[in-house]
N, C-alpha and C positions, 0 to 999 in steps of 0.2 A: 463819807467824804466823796464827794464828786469827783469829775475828771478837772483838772489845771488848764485852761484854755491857754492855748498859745499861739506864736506866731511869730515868721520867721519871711525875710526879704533882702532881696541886693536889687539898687537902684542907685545910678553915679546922683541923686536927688536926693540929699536925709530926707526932707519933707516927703518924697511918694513913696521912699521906704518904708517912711512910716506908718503914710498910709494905707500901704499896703498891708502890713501886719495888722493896722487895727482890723480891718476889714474881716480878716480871719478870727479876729477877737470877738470883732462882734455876732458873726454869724456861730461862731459855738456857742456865747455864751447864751446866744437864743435857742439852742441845744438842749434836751433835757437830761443827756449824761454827763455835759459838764457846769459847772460853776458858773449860774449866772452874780450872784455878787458879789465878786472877789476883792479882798482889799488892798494885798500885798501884792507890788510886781516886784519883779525883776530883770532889768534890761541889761543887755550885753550889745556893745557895737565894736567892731573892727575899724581900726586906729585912724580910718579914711574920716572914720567921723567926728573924731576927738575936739577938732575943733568948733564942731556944732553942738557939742553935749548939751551944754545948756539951754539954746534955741527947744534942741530933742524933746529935753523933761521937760519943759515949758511946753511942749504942742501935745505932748502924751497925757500930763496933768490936766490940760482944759480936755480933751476928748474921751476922759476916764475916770470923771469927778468920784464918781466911787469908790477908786482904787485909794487910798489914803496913803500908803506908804509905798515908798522906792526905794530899790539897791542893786546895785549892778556897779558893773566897770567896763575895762576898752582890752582888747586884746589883738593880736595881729590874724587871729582868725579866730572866728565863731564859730557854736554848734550849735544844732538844730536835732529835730529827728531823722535820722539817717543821710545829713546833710552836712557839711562842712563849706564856711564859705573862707578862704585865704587870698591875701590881699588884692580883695575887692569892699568897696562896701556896702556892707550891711548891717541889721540888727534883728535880736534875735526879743523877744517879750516871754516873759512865764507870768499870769495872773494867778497866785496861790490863795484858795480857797482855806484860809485857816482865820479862828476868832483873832481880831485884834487885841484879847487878854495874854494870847499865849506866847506874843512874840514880841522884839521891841528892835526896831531899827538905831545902830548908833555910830557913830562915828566922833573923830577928834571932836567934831563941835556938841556933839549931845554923847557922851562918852557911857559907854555899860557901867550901870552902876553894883558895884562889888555889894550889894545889901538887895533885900525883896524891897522894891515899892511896887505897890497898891496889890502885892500875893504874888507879883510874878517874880518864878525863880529861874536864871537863865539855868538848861541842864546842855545842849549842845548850841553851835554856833559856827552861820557861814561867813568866812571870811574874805576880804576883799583886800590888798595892801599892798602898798609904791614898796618894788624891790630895793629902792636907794634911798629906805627911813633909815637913820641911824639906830641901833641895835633892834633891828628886826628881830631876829629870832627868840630875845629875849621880850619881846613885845608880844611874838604871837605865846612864848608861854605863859604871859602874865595871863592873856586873855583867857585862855585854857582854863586856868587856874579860876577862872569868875565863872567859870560852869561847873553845875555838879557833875558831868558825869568826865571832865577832863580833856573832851574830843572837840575839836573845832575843823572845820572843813573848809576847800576853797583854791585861792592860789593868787600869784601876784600880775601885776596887769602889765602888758605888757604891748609898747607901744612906740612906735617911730617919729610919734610928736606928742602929744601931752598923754601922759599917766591919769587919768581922770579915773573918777568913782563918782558914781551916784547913794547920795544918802539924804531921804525924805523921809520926814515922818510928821504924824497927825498929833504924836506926843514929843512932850521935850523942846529941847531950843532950836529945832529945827521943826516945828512948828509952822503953819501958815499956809506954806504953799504957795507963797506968793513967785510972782516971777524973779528969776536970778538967783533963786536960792535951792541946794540942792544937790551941787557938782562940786567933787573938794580933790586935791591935789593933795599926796604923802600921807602917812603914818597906813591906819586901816579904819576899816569900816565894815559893813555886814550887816546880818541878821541874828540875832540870840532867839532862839526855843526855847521851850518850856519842854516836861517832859512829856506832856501833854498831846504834844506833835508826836506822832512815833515815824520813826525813818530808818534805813537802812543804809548803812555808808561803808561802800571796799574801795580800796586801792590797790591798782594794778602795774606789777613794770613791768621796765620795756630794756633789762639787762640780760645777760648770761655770765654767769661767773664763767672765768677762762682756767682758774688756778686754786689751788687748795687755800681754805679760809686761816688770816695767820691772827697773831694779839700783838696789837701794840703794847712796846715794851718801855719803850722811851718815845718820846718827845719834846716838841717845844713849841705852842701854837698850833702852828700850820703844819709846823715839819716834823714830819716821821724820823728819829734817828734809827729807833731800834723795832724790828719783826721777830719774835720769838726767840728775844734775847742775839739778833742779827742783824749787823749791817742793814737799813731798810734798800739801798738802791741795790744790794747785793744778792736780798731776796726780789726784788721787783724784775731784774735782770734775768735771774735764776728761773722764775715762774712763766716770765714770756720766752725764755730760751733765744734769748738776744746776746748779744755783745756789743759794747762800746767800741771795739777793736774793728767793727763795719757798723758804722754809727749812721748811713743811712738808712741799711733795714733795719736798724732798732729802732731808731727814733720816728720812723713810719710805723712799726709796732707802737711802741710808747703813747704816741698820739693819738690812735684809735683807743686806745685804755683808759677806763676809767674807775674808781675806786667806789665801793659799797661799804659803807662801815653801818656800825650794829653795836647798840649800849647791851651790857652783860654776858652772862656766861654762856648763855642759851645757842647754837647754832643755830644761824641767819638765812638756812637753807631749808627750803624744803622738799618733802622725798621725791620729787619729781626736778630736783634740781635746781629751781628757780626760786629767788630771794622771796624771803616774807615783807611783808610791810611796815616791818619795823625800819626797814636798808634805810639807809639814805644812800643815794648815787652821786657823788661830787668829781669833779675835775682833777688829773693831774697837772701842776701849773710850773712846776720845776725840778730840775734834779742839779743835786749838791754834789760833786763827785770829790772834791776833799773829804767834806764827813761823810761822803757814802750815806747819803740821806737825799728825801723826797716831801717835797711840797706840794700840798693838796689846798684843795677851796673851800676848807673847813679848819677849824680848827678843833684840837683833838685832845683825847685825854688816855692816861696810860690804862690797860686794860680792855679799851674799848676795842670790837672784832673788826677785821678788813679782810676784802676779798677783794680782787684784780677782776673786772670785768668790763664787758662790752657789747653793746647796743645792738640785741636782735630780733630783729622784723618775726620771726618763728614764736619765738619766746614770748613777744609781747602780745602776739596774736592767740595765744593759746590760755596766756595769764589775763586778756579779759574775757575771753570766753569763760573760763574758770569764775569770776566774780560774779560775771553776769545768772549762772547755771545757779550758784550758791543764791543771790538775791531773789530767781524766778524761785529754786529748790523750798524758800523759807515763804512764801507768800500767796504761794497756790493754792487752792483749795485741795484735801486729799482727795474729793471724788469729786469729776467732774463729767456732765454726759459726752461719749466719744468723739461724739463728732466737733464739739468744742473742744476738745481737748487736744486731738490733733490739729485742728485751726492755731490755737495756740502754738503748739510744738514745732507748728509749720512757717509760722507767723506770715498766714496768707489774710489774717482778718482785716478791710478795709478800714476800721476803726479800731480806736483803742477798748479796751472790754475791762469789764468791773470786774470779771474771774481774778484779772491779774492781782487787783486790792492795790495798784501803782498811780498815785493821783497825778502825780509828776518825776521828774527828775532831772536834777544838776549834772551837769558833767564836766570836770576840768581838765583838760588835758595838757600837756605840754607844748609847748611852739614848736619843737623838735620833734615831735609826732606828727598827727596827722596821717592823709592820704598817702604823700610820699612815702613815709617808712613803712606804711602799711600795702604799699602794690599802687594804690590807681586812688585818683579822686574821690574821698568821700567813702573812702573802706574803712579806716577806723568806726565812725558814726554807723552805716552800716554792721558792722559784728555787733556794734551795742546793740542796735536793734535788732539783732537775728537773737542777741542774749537773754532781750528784755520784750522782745515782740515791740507793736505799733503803740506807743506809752507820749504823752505829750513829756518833752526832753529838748532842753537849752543850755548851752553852759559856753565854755571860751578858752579859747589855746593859750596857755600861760606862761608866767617868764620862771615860774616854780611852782610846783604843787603844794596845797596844804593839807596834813592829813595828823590825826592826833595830835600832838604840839611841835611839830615839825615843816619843814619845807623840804621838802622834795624834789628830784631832777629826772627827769625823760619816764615820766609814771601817768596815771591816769585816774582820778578821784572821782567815783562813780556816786551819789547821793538820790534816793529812791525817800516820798514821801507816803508811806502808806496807810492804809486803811486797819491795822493792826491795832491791836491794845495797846501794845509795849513796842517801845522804839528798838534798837538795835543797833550800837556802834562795833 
């Protein structure tokens, strides 16, 4: 598998944005380490362009007759390789170099089909999806569910004027190619694999627990009544060492807090402190001080674990280093000659290199991330790359992460296509 040609630009002009990016498309794909004929894209634009989408895939489609399928969405900032653009705009391109048998673009209008046609069986799948479809969550598990291996990746789009996704394809009722067709509003969309594709996919957050992991004991919905058979607002209070009795610095605690909950018995921590990727990170949105109960941006079931935590720049910088080291750790070669080797390690190489076995990669991050939480402009995209070295890498700030059959809050979903036998979720 070759390298993913890509391409990335901000212009107040979609059109010389565009063309900008292709320019970089085309002169790798006349490159002999990457993919000159690639069929799949994927485009990502920040929300400046939302109302060109359509124009967009209409001038990318005629300048890329090859490329037969499309899928992307709009986000308030895009990524690139070592690059983050935030609200300016631009667009980002990934041309993946995979057989058109192995993958199948679908959306509401050409929908994944739960049965194999023509041998393909979807085993994982990236997803793309309007945070304000009705029962979301229960959408992305269905979709999970029509993969064999359970995992679907992604995040939802996220945008100050229209929620757009891109979804084209050479099969199915989306079909054609023609102009106007392409760009769809609500529910989800994506790409499904095969097993075929092998890839590597972690998710990284961006919390710290403040206070010891409790079980919900009761509920109702949304509301916590009861923590380890306790008043919930009474252990919430307890763990931040607040009081309602000076209700301004509690409720400036309160507000910085947010909750990680976690299905089963298994502790949600790991030995270095910081959540596994099972968490989910949701909002505190109320407190009941009759029933000494707490309202969250989930809803809940008795059993499941909760921990009190809170958004840190240290923590999240150190948990995608962590993923990254793991994704380089599985994909290196055991011996490599030195002096490559520290190139690597140094990620001083001016091109991306076949050692790494990294054709491409996704990255979704949160809207709540970015440079800012990370120090300076373009530090989060930067660690990716000090993690993964010079790797052609596109992905988009999101308004939730998707990771297993879940959605996720202030995390980062790392997705590496590679040169392996066997994929790896």
């Amino acid at each position: 598998m070759k390298l993913f040609p890509y391409g990335h630009a901000t212009h107040p002009e979609w059109g010389m944005a565009v063309e900008l990016v292709l320019a970089q498309l085309r002169a790798q794909m006349a490159s002999p380490d990457y993919a000159d004929q690639p069929t799949l894209g994927l485009v990502y634009i920040t929300d400046h362009f939302a109302a060109h989408a359509q124009d967009l895939l209409d001038h990318v489609c005629h300048a890329l007759p090859g490329v037969t399928d499309w899928s992307g969405t709009v986000g308030v900032g895009i990524a690139a390789n070592q690059v983050e653009y935030f609200d300016e705009p631009a667009v980002a391109i990934l041309l993946c170099d995979l057989p058109p048998e192995r993958y199948r673009v679908f959306s509401g209008v050409a929908p994944l089909s739960t049965h194999a046609v023509d041998g393909f069986v979807p085993h994982t799948a990236l997803l793309h999806a309007d945070g304000q479809t009705p029962d979301l969550t229960e959408l992305i598990t269905e979709m999970a569910q029509r993969t064999r291996s359970g995992y679907v990746f992604g995040g939802l789009s996220a945008s100050r004027g229209a929620s757009v996704q891109f979804s084209l394809s050479a099969q199915g009722s989306t079909a054609g190619r023609h102009p106007g067709s392409g760009v769809f509003q609500g529910g989800l969309s994506g790409v499904a694999f095969s097993a075929d594709v092998p890839l590597i996919s972690r998710v990284t957050q961006g919390c710290l627990p403040v206070a010891p992991e409790r079980t919900i004991t009761a509920c109702e919905q949304h509301v916590l009544l009861t923590l380890d058979d306790r008043p919930a607002l009474e252990v919430l209070l307890e763990d931040l060492q607040v009081s309602l009795s000076e209700p301004r610095a509690a409720m400036a605690k309160i507000r910085a807090t947010l909750v990680g909950l976690s299905q089963g018995t298994q502790p949600s921590l790991r030995r270095t402190g910081e959540f596994g990727d099972e968490v989910m990170v949701r909002h505190l949105i109320g407190l009941d001080p009759e029933r000494q109960a707490v309202a969250i941006a989930q809803a809940v079931e008795p059993g499941m674990r909760l921990t009190w935590c809170q958004r840190n720049a240290s923590a999240a910088r150190a948990d995608l280093l962590r993923i990254g080291a793991e994704i380089r750790e599985s994909l290196e070669p055991e011996t490599l000659p030195l002096d490559l080797a520290q190139q690597l390690a140094e990620g001083s190489l001016s091109q991306p290199h076949p050692a790494r076995r990294i054709a491409g990669a996704i990255y979704v991050s949160c809207a709540g991330r970015g440079g800012p939480h990370f120090g300076a402009p373009s530090a989060e995209l930067q660690l990716v790359r000090r993690a993964l070295g010079d790797v052609p890498l596109v992905g988009f700030f999101a308004g939730g992460e998707i990771a297993h059959q879940h959605v996720f809050g202030y995390t980062g979903v790392l997705t590496v296509f590679t040169s392996e036998t066997e994929s790896t979720e």
